[in-house]
Structures are given as structure tokens and as C-alpha cells.
N, C-alpha and C positions, 0 to 999 in steps of 0.2 A: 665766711660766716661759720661761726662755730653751731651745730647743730648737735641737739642732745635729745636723746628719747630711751631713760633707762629701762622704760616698760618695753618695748621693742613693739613698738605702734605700727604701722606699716605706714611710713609717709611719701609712700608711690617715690612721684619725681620732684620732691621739695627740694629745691636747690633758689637761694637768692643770690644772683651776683651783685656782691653788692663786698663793700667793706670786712676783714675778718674780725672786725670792732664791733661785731653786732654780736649779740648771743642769742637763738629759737632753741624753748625748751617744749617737750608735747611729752604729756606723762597718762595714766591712766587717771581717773578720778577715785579719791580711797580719803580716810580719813589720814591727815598728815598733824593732825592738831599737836603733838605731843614733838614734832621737829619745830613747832614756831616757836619766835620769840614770848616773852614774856607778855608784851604790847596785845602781839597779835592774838595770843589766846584766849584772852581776857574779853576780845569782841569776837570768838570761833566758840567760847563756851557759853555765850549769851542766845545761839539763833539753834533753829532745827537742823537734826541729822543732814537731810540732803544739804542745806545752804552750807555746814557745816564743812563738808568733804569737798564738796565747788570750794570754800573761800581756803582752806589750806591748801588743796592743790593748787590752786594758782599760785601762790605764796610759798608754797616749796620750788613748783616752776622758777618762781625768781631768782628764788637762794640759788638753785644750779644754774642759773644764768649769771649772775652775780661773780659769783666763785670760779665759772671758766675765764670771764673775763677781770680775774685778781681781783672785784672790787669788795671790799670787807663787806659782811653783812650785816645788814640795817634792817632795822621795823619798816613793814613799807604798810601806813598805815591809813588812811579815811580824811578826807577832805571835801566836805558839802557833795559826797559819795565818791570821788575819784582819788585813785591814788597818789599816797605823797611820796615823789622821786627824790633821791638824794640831788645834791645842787648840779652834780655835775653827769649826770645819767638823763636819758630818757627810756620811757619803758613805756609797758602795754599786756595787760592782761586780759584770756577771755578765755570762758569753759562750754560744753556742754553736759550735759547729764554724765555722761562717759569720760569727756575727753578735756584737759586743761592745758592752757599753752601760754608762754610770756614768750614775749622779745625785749631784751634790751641791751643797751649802747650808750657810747658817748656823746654829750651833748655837744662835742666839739665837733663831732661828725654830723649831728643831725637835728636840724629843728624841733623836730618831731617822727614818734613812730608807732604806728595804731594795726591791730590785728583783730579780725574777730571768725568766728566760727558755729556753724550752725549744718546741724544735721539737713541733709538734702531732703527736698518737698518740704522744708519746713516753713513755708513761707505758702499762703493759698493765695486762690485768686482773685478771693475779697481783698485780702488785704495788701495784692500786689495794686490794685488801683490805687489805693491808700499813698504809696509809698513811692509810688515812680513816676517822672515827666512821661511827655508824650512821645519825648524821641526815645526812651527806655523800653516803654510798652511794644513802639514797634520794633526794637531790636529784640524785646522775647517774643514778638509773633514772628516777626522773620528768620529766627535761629533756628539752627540745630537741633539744641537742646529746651527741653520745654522749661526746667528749672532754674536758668538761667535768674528767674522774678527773686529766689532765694541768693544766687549767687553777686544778684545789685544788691536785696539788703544786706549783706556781710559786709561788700564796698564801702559802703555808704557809714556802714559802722567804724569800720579801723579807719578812713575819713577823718572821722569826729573826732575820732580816738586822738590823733596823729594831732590832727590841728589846734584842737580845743587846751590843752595845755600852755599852747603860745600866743594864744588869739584872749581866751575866756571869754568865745564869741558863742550859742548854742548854734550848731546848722541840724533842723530839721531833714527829714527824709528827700521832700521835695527840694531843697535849698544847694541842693549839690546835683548835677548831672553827672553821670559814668559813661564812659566810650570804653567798650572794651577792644582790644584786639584782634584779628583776625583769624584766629586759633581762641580767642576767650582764655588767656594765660597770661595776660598785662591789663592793666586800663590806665585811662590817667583821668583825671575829673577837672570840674572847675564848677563857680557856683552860680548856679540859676539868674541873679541879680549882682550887682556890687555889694559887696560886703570887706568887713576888717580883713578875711581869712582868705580874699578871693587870689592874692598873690601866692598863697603859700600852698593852697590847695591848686594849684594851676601848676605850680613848681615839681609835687610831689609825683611818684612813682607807682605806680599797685601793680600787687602780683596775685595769681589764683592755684590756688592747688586744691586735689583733691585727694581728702586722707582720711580712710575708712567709712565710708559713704557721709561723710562731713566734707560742707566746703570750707576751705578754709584760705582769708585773705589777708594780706600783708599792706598797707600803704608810710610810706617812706618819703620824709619830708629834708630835704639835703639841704 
């Protein structure tokens, strides 16, 4: 996998074995507005400063995903809020205040590919009830780590991410179970009930890393 970070991030031990077909880019967060397309500016000079520097960074993240893997560069633009992929790509954006990151790949490799990322403790413990089954809650009372209630919802996010482009199913927070690994550095999920997405969410892969007091998770649908 081709892995790109021109800010020079520190992303520990981010390594996916996985396909060199995939492209991860993680940049700093800055105003990129004046490297987008034409398309893209046009909804980057409509919103406020912060939305503003989140929605090009992601969007330049792509372009340098893109471009390592040969694929010419496209508007990657808004569809009832999710992004529109070229036909033969799949991809996955996600920022935080700081930090932006895309993945993307061929669709020939993968159903689907979903990432998301969120500053650690960013998740409490109202709203970890909210968010997690019961066999969830007792894997963050029996862990390690206390934060782990953040490290599900990020799961649970690139999840949605990964699937919902091939399903156009929504899975809420509850609607997906996570099993992590025995180190908490894989999981694989599957969904609470029968649903459209419950083959392909069963199928799929997750990975965890941790990069600059941000978790940040990978799920991979083959």
C-alpha cells in the first residue's frame, strides 16, 4: 500500500497489508482551496473558515491518492452528503480539527473502503452508552485501555463508510457489533440483526492505529 504523509505526521506503526492498489494519504489540516478543482471551490468558498480547510484537505488528500495510483484527477464531489467516486475507484474520507486522511483503490480489488479518525477521549461516557451493544461495553470495562468506547465509534464509522456505498443500507451505531483483537490492532464486525449489508460487513477486515494522540481506523471490504 502506497502510504503518503507530505506533512511528515508521525504515523507510529501504520502499516496495511493489504494490496499495493490501495493509496492512505494523512496531511496536516490548512487551507488547500486554491489546489481544488473548479467544482470543488465553488462549494469550499460557500462554508466557514474551519469547514473550509477540513473540506480541501480531505480533497487534496485524494488528489495525492489519486495521482500515486496513475488515476487522472476528478471532482470528487456531494451526493445527499457523500462522496461521488469515479466508476471504477473506491474511496473514503475523514478529518479531524488537525488531521485529514483519504484512502483509495480500485473497485476491482474491493467492494468497499471506509476510514475514520477522531482525537482520543473524544468519545464520553454518556455517550459511549448511546453507541455501543452490551458485549462492547463489556469489552471497554474489561480492557486495557479505558478509551477504547472512542476507538468502537471510529469502527463503527469507516464500517458505514466501507459498506454504505454498496448496500445504500444506513447501519446506525447499535446495528453493527465490533470484536477487536487480542492486541486491539484488527477487528472484524458483523450486524446486530439480519440486514442487506450483513454479508459484506461479516466479509470485511478493520485495522487500528494510533497517530498523534488520534485513533485512527481502516475497514476493508474485499
Amino acid at each position: 500500500m502506497h502510504i503518503i504523509s507530505p506533512d511528515q505526521v508521525d504515523l507510529g506503526s501504520l502499516k496495511i497489508p493489504e494490496t499495493d492498489r490501495l493509496s492512505l494519504v494523512v496531511i496536516r489540516v490548512k487551507d488547500y482551496t486554491n489546489s481544488l478543482s473548479k467544482e470543488e471551490r465553488s462549494y469550499a468558498n460557500t462554508v466557514n473558515e474551519v469547514r473550509r480547510k477540513q473540506y480541501s484537505s480531505g480533497r487534496r488528500a485524494v488528489q495525492l491518492g489519486l495521482s500515486s495510483l496513475n488515476v487522472t484527477e476528478i471532482p470528487i464531489l456531494f451526493d445527499d452528503r457523500k462522496p461521488t467516486w469515479p466508476v471504477s475507484i473506491v474511496g473514503s474520507i475523514a478529518h479531524s480539527q488537525s488531521l485529514a486522511v483519504a484512502l483509495v483503490g480500485f473497485k476491482q480489488d474491493f467492494l468497499g473502503v471506509g476510514i475514520d479518525i477522531l482525537p482520543k477521549q473524544a468519545v464520553s461516557d454518556k455517550v459511549r452508552e448511546r453507541i455501543l451493544l452490551d458485549e462492547e461495553l463489556k469489552t471497554v470495562a474489561e480492557g486495557s485501555c479505558r478509551d477504547w468506547q472512542t476507538l468502537f465509534f471510529c469502527a463503527k464509522e469507516a464500517i458505514y463508510k466501507a459498506s454504505n456505498p454498496e448496500t445504500d443500507e444506513f447501519l446506525g451505531f447499535k446495528d453493527v457489533c465490533v470484536r477487536l483483537n487480542q492486541l486491539a490492532t484488527e477487528y472484524s464486525a458483523e450486524t446486530a440483526l439480519p440486514k442487506r449489508s450483513s454479508d459484506i460487513v461479516a466479509s470485511g477486515r478493520g485495522y487500528v492505529f494510533s497517530v498523534e494522540n488520534h485513533w485512527f481506523t481502516v475497514f476493508l471490504i474485499p
